[in-house]
C-alpha positions in Angstrom: 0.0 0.0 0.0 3.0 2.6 1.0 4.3 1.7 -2.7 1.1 2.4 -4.0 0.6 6.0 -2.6 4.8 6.6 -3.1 3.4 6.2 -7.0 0.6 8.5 -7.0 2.7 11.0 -5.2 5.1 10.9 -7.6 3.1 11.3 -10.3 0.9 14.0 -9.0 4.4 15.4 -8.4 5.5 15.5 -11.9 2.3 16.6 -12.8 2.4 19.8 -11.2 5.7 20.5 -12.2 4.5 20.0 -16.3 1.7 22.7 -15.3 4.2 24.9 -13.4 6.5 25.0 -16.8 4.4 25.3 -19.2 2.4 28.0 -17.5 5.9 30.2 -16.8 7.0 29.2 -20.1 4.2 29.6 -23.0 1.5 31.2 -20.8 3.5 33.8 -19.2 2.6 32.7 -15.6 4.3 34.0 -12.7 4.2 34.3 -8.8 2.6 36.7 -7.6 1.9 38.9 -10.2 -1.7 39.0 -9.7 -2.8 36.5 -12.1 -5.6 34.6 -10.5 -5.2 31.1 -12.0 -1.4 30.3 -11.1 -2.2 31.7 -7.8 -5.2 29.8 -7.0 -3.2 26.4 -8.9 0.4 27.6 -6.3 -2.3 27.7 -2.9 -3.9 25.0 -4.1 -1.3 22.6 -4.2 0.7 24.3 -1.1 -2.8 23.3 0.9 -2.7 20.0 -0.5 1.0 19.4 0.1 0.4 20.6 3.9 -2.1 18.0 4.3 -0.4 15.2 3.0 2.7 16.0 5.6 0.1 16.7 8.8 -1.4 13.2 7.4 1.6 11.1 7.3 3.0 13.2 10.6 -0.2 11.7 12.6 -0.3 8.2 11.4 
């Protein structure tokens, strides 16, 4: 089961990374620049990654 979540992670990972890179790279993104969608996409995954950490830090 640890393998099996160790996967998804990793995946989800990557796939935030792709949509990090091509949004600073072909859609002009940047932090904190007042866009709204990489904003809401950078708090969205900082939530998510805080969860994951206070999840695995309880069990």
């Amino acid at each position: 089961m640890l393998r099996s979540r160790s996967v998804s992670g990793t995946a989800l990972g990557v796939l935030v990374a792709v949509v990090a890179i091509v949004g600073t790279q072909f859609l002009g993104w940047e932090w904190g620049s007042g866009q709204t969608v990489p904003t809401v996409i950078g708090v969205a995954v900082a939530v998510f990654a805080v969860a994951l950490v206070a999840r695995r830090a309880v069990s």
